[in-house]
C-alpha positions in Angstrom: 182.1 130.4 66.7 181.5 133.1 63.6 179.9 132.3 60.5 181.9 133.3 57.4 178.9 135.6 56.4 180.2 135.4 52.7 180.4 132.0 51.6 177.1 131.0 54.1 174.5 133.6 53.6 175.8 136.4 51.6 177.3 135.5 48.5 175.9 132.1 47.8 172.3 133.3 48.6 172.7 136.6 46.4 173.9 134.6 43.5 171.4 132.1 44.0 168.5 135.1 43.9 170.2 136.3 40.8 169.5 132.6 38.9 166.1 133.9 39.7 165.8 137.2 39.0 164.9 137.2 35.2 162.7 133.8 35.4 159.3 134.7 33.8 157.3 131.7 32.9 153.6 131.4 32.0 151.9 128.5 32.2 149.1 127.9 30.0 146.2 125.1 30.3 142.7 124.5 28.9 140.1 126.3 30.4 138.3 123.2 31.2 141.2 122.0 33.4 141.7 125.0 35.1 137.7 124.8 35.8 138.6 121.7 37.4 141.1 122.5 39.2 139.4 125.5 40.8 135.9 123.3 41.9 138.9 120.8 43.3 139.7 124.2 45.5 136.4 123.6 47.3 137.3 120.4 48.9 139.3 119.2 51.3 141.2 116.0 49.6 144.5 116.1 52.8 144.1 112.9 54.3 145.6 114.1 57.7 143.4 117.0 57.3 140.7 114.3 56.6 141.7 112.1 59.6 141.8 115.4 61.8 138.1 116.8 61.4 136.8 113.1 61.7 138.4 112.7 65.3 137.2 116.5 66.3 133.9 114.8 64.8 133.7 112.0 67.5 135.2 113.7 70.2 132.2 116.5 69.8 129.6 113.9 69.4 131.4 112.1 72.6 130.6 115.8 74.2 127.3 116.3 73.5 126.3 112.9 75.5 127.1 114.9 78.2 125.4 118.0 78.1 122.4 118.3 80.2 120.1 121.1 79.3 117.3 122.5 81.6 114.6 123.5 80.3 
């Protein structure tokens, strides 16, 4: 089986890039949105993510039941 390189990956894909190539756009917001959005940064808001480090959580504190130190 050969791929038609033209038609699959070379043309359309070089004259998709060039639909590209002379976008410039700026995006401007209020300072105190963009404030916001960067303390947002600090947080973890994924709820998978979320879901994830609570069941590392409980597995660790299931751990630590069985740790025997000697002193």
């Amino acid at each position: 089986m050969s791929i038609d390189k033209d038609t699959q990956h070379g043309r359309d894909t070089h004259e998709q890039d060039l639909t590209y190539e002379n976008e410039q756009s700026t995006v401007t917001i209020p300072l105190k949105e963009y404030d916001s959005l960067r303390d947002q940064s600090k947080y973890i808001t994924d709820a998978t993510l979320i879901a994830t480090i609570d069941k590392i959580e409980f597995f660790v504190k299931e751990l630590r039941k069985h740790i025997v130190r000697k002193l």
